[in-house]
C-alpha positions as a Markdown table, in Angstrom:
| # | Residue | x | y | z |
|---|---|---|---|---|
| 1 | Unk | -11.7 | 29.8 | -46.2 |
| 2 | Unk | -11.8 | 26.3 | -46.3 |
| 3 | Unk | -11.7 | 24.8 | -49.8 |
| 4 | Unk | -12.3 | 28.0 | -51.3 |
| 5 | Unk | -10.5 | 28.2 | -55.0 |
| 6 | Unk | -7.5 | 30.8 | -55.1 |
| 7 | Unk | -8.3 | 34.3 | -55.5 |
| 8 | Unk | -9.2 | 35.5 | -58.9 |
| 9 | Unk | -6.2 | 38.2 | -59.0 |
| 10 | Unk | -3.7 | 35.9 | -57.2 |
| 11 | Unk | -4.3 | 33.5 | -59.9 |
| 12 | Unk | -4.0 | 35.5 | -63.1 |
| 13 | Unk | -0.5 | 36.8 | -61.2 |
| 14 | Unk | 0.4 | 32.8 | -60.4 |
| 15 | Unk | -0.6 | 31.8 | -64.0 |
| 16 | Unk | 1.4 | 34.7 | -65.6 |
| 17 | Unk | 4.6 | 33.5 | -63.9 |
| 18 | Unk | 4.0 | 29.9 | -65.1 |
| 19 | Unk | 2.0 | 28.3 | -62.4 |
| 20 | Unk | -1.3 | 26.0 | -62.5 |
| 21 | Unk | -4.1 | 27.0 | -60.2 |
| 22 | Unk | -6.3 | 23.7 | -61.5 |
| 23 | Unk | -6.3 | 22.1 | -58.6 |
| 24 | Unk | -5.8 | 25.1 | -55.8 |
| 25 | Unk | -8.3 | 24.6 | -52.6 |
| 26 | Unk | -7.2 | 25.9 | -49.1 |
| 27 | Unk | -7.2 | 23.8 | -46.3 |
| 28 | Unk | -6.9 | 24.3 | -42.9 |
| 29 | Unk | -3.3 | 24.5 | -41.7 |
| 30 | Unk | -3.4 | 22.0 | -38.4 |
| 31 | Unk | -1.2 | 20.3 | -36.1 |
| 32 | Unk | -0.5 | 17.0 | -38.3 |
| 33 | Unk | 0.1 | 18.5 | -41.2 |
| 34 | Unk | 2.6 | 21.6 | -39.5 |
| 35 | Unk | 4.4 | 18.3 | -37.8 |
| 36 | Unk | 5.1 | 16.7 | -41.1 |
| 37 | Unk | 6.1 | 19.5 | -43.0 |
| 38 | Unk | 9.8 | 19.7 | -44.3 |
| 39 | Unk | 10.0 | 23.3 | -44.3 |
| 40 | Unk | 6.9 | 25.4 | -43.1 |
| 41 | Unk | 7.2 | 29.3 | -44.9 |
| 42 | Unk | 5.3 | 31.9 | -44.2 |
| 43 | Unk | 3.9 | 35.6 | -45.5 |
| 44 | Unk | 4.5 | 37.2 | -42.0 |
| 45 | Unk | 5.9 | 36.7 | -38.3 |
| 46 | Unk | 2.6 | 36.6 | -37.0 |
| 47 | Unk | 1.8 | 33.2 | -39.4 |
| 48 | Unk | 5.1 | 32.3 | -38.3 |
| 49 | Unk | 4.0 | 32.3 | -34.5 |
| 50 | Unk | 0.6 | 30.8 | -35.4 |
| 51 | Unk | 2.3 | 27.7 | -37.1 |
| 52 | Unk | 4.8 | 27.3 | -34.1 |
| 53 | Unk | 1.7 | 27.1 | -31.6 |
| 54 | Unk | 0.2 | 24.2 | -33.6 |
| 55 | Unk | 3.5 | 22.4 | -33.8 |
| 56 | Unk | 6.2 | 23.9 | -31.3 |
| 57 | Unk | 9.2 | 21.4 | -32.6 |
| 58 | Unk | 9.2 | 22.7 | -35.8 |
| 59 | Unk | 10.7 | 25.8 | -34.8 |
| 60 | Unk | 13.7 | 24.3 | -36.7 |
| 61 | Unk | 11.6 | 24.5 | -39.9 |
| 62 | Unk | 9.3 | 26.9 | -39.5 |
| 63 | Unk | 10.5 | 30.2 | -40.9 |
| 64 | Unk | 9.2 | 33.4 | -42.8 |
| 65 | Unk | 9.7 | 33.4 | -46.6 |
| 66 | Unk | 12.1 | 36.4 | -45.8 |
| 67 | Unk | 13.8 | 34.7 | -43.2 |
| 68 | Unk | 15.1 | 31.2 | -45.0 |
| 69 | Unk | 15.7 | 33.6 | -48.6 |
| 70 | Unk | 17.8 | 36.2 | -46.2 |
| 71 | Unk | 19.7 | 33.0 | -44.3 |
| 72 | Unk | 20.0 | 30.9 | -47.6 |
| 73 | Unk | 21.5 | 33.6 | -49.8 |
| 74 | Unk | 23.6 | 35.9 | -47.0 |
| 75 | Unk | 24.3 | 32.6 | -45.4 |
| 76 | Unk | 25.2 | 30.8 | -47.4 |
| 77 | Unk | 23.3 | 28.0 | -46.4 |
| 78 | Unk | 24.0 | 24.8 | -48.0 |
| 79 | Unk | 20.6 | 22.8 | -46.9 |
| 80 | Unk | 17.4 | 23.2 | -45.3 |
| 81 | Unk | 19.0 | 21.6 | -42.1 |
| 82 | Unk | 21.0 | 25.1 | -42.0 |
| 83 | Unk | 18.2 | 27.2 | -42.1 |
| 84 | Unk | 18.1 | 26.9 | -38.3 |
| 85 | Unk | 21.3 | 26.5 | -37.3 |
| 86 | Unk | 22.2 | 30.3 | -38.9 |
| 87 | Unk | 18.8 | 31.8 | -37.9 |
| 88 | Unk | 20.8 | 33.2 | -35.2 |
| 89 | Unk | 23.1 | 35.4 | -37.6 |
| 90 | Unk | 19.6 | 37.6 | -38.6 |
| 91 | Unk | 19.4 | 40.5 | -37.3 |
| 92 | Unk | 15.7 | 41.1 | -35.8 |
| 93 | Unk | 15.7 | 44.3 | -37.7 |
| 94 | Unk | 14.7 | 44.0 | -41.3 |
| 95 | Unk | 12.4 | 41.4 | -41.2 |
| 96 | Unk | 9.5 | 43.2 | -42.8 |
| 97 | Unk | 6.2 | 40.9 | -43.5 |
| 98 | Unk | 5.2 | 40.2 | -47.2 |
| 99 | Unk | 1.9 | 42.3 | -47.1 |
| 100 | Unk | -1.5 | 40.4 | -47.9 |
| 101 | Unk | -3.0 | 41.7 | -51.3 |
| 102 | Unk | -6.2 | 40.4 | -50.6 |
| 103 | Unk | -8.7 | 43.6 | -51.3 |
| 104 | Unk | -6.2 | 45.7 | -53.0 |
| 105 | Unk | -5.8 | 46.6 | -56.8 |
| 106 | Unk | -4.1 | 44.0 | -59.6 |
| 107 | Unk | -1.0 | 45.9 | -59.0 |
| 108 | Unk | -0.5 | 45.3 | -55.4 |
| 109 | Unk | -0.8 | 41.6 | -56.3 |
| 110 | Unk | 1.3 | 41.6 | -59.2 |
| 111 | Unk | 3.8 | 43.9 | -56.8 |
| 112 | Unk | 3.7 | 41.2 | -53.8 |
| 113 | Unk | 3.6 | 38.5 | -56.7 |
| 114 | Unk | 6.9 | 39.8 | -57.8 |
| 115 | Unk | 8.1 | 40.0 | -54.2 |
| 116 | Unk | 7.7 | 36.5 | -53.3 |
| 117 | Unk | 9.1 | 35.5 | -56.9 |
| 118 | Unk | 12.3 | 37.5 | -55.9 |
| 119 | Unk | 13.0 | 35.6 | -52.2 |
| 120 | Unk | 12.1 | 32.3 | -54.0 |
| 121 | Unk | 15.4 | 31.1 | -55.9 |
| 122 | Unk | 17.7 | 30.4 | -53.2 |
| 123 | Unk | 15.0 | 28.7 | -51.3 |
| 124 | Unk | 14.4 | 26.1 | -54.1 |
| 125 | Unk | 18.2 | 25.5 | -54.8 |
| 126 | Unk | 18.1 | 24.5 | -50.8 |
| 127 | Unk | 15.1 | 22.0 | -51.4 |
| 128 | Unk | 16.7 | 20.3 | -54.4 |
| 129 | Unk | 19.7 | 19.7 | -52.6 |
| 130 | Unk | 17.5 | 17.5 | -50.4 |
């Protein structure tokens, strides 16, 4: 929803890895702001499809968290421009979602916290090489 603050378990799992929540509201993905994204990630293929129907020529950008982590560490990827250019070397097999949490227990959060913690490294190396 629309300026909503995060979810109450989401945060205490964001918080306990060393994030700030302060200033958390969602907003509405739209067109504009998929266009001037440097990198778009997503929880699932179906986001993934979603974002590329708002802003088709970021297909280049636009991939699921498991997708650039996979490409960027397998890869070897040595930028975010490569992300695309080895999407190709995936396999469509293996591309599982990251599952939403929302109405499940603390410990699927924390579980799917830890999840996303995992595929983030080599994604981040990427984006300070920018």
């Amino acid at each position: 929803m629309i300026s909503h603050p995060i979810h109450h378990s989401a945060a205490d799992v964001l918080e306990k890895l060393g994030g700030d929540v302060s200033d958390f509201a969602a907003q509405q993905l739209t067109s504009k702001v998929a266009s001037n994204a440097d990198l778009v990630l997503t929880m699932t293929r179906a986001h993934r499809d979603a974002v590329l129907e708002l802003a088709p020529r970021q297909l280049h950008r636009t991939f699921t968290l498991r997708e650039a982590a996979r490409i960027a560490s397998e890869y070897n990827a040595k930028d975010i421009s490569e992300l695309s250019a080895l999407r190709s070397q995936l396999a469509a097999s293996g591309q599982g979602d990251i599952p939403d949490p929302i109405g499940q227990s603390a410990e699927v959060f924390a579980r799917v916290s830890t999840e996303i913690a995992d595929l983030l490294p080599p994604i981040l190396e990427l984006c300070r090489r920018v």
